[in-house]
N, C-alpha and C positions, 0 to 999 in steps of 0.2 A: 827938155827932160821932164815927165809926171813926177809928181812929188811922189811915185812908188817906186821909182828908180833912186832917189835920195834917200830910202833907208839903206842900213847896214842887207836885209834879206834882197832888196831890191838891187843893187848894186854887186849881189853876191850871186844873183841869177844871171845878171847882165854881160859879169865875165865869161870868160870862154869855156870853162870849167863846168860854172852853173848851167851856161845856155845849152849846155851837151846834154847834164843833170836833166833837166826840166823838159829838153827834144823828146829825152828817153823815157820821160815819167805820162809827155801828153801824147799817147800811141794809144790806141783804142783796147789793143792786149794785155797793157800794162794797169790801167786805168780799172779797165775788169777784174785785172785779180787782186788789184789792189781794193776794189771794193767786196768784192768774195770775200776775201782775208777780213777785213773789218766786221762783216759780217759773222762769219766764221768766229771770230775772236769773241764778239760782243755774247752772241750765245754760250759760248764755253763760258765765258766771266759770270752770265747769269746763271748758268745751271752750276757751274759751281759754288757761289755763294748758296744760293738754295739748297744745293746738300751740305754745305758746312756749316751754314747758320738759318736751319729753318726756322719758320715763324710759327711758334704755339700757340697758335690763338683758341678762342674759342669754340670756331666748327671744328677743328680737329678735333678737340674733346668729342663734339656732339657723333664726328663720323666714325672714329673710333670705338666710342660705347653702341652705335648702332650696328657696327660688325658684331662686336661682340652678343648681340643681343639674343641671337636665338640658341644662346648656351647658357639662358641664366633666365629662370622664372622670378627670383624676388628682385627685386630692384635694388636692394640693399647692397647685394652680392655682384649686381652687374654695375652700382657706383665704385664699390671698392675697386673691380678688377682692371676698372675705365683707370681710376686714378691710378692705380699701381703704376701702369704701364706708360702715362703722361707722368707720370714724376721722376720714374727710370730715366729720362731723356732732356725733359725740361731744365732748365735753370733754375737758382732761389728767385731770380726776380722774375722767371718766368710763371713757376707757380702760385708767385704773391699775385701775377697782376691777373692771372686765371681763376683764381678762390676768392681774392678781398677787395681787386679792383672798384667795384662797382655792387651795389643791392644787387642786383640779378644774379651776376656770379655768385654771392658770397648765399644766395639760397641755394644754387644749382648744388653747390658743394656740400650745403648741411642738410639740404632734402632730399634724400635718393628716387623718393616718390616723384618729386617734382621734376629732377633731372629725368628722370624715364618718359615724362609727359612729353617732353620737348622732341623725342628722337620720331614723333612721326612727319617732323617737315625734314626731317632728313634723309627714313627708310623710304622716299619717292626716287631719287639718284641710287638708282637700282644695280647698276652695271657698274657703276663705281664704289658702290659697298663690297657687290661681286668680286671685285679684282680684288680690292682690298683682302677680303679673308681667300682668293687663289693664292697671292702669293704670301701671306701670311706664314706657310712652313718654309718658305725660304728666307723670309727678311726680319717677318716678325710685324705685325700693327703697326706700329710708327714706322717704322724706314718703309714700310708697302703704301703707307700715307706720301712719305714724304718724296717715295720714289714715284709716285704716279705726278707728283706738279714738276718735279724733273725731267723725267724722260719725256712727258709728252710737251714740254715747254722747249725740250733740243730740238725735238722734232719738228716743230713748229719752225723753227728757225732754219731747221735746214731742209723743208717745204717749200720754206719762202725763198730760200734763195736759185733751191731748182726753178722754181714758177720764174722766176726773174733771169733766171739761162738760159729757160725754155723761148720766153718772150725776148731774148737778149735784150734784156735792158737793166743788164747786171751793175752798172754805174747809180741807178737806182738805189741801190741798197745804201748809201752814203744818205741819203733819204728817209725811206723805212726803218733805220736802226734808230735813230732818234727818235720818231713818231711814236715805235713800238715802244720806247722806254716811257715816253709821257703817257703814253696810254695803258701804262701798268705792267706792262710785260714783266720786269724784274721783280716791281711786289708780289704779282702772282705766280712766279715760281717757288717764292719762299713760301707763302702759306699754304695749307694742307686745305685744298677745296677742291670738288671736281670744276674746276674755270679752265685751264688748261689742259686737262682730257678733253674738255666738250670743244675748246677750242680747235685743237690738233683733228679732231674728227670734223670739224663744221669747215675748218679750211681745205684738207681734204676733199670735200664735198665741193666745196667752191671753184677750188682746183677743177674737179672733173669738170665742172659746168663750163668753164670757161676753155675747157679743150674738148666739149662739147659731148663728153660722158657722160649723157644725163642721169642713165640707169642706175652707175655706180656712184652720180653723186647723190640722189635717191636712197641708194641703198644705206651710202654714209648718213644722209639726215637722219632715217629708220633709226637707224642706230643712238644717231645724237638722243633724240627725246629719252632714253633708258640711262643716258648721263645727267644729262636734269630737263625734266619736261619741258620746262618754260620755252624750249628750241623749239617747240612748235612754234612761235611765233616766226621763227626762218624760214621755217617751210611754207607758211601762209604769205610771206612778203615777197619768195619766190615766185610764187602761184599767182600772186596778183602780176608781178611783172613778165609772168610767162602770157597773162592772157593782156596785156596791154603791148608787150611788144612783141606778139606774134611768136611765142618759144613754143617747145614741146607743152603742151598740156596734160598732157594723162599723165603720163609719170609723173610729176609732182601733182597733178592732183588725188593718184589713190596713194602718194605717199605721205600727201598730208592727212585724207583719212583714216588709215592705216596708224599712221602717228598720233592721232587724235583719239581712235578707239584706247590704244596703248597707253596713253597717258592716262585713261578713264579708269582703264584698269589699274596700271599703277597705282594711281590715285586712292581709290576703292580698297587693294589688297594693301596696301601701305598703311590706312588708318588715317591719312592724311587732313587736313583738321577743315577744308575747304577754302576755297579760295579769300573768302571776307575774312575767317577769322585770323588767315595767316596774313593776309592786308593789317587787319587790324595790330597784330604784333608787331608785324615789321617795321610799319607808317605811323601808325597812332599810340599806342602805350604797349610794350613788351610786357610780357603774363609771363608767372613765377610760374603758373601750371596753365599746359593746354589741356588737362584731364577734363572732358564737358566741356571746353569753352567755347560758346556758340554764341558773339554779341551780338544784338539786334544791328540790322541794317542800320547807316546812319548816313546820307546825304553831307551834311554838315562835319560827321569826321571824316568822309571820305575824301570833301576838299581838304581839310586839313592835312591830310597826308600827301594830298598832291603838291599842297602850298610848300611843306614842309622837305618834299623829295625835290622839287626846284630851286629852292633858296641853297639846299644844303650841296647840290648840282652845281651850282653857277658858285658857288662861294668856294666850294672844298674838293673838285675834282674837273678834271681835265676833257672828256669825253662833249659836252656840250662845243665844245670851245673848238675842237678836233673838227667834229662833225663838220659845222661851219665854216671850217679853212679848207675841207675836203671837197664839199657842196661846190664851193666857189673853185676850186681845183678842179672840178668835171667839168662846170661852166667855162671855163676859159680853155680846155683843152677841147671840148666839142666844139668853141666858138673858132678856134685855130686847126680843126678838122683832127686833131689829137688821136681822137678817141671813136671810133667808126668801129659801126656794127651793133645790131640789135642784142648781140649775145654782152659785150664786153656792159653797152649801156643799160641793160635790162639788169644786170648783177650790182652794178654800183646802184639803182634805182632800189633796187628791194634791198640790200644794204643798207640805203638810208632809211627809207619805210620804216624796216625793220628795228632801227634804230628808237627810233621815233614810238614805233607801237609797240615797245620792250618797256620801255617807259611810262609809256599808258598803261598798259593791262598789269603793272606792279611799279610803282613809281619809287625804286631803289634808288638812290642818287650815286650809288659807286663805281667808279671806273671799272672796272672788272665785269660785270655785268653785260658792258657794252664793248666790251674787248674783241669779240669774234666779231660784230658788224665794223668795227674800228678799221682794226687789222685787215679784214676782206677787202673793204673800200681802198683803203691805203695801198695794198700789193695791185690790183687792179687796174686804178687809175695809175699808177707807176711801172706798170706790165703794158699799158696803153701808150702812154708819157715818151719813154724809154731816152730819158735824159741821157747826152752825152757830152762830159765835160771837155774830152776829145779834139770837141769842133768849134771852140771859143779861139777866135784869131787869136794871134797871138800877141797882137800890138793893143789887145785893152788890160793888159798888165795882169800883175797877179791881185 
């Protein structure tokens, strides 16, 4: 007898009772909806914390006053109206730690000048300011904030679990549902960012590519860059592993052009501060006012922002660490014949890239940032995988 048959669960499966129990639970029908249902469940739980306790943070402030912006010429008037509307909803401790947290807040809130300076790294997420003031006659600014990391973060969730039906390798999800939480999923449905729009459209995109839609995953990219530009880097890591592993070329190449023109333009009609200076805020010292600020190139803080997007990477979030156990997750599934096909291998390929050169061209150290390369790789190599717990004899115990 295994020393799992001498516990009290082991002894309780071994009777006649349990071994009927456990016949009935390892059936491949059962197995599946019992992973659907976790799946299922695990998203309802995120999206509704998200709507019952969203997270006020700071961009919501910023994306909020950037709706509001083109109904208010002095800036006085478009602080107050920003604040109005974030105090109607927030908490006492949520406004303390919004206004006196920290020096930068506690100017954003006594400078209307300054706070105004700041909304042009915002007005570039173009399509998500968009929504925001669409549905605004129906929800209002904050619940239109708070409804777009909602809805598009269910959605997300129950993407993932068609993609893993489709692939039958719906046992899977008993996999995916934990990855997705270390990789931020639940913190980003509470806070007010476009991360989980661009998310829900970039896996969409992934989606088609991988049932081999190129056009309309094209078209989803098109789109991603007008939720936040930086998504061109998905489309360029695409594009490389369309032309290394033999994919469609032209659609993702004029849709990376196409996307790049777009971004130039956003860019430009946004105000947007360029790429160094917003390097320099985000990496090297945060600025009370972006009005003019235009610092000299500098070699020396450029590394320091890299040094400092690393250190704070590997010490305070999950995404490095992910990457790594995924890598080696491709490697031992291509090596065990897993994972066949240029289409499936070419995707998890520019997913890593992409991961990788998201990091380079803005070295943010925060999980959320790298959530859509995370997630893609993850449903893929597990759509490829198509674990079944199933088929485990039944004499190596529980």
């Amino acid at each position: 007898m295994s020393t799992v048959d001498e516990t009290p669960i082991g002894r309780a499966f071994a009777s006649r009772p349990g071994a009927g129990i456990l016949k009935a639970l390892l059936v491949r029908s059962a197995l599946d909806r019992l992973a659907a249902l976790f799946l299922v469940l695990s998203v309802l739980a995120v999206a509704a914390y998200g709507l019952l306790r969203p997270d006020y943070n700071w961009d919501m402030v910023a994306y909020v006053a950037t709706a509001l912006e083109n109904r208010f010429e002095d800036p006085r008037e478009l602080h107050a109206a920003t604040w109005q509307l974030i105090d109607e909803g927030a908490s006492e401790k949520q406004q303390y730690h919004l206004k006196f947290s920290n020096p930068y807040n506690l100017n954003q809130w006594e400078q209307p000048d300054d706070f105004q300076s700041q909304l042009s790294m915002y007005r570039v997420k173009a399509a998500y300011i968009g929504l925001m003031r669409l549905l605004e006659p129906v929800t209002g600014l904050i619940d239109a904030s708070i409804l777009l990391s909602v809805v598009p973060s269910f959605l997300v969730g129950m993407l993932c679990l068609y993609w893993l039906w489709r692939a039958e390798a719906l046992q899977g999800a008993f996999f995916l549902v934990p990855l997705l939480l270390v990789a931020d999923y639940s913190r980003m449905t509470a806070a007010v960012a476009p991360d989980m729009l661009l998310a829900l459209v970039s896996m969409a995109a992934l989606y088609a590519f991988w049932r081999g839609r190129d056009v309309v995953g094209c078209l989803c990219l098109f789109v991603s860059v007008f939720v936040r530009p930086d998504n061109l880097i998905l489309i360029f890591a695409l594009l490389i592993a369309a032309i290394l592993f033999n994919g469609r070329k032209l659609p993702i190449a004029v849709t990376f052009v196409a996307a790049f023109a777009a971004c130039m333009a956003i860019s430009k009609f946004g105000g947007h501060p360029g790429w160094w200076a917003h390097f320099y805020f985000s990496c090297v010292e945060m600025q009370n006012s972006m009005a003019g600020f235009s610092p000299d190139f500098s070699v020396l803080l450029m590394i320091k922002g890299y040094v400092r997007g690393v250190v704070v990477a590997l010490q305070a979030n999950d995404w490095p660490a992910i990457l790594a156990a995924l890598t080696a997750a491709w490697a031992l599934l291509a090596k065990f014949g897993r994972i066949g096909g240029r289409r499936a291998n070419g995707l998890v390929f520019a997913l890593a890239i992409g991961t990788l050169g998201k990091f380079a061209s803005f070295p943010l150290p925060d999980d959320r940032f790298y959530f859509v390369f995370i997630a893609g790789m993850a449903v893929v190599l597990i759509a490829s995988w198509r674990p079944r717990f199933d088929l485990v004899p039944a004499n190596r115990g529980l």
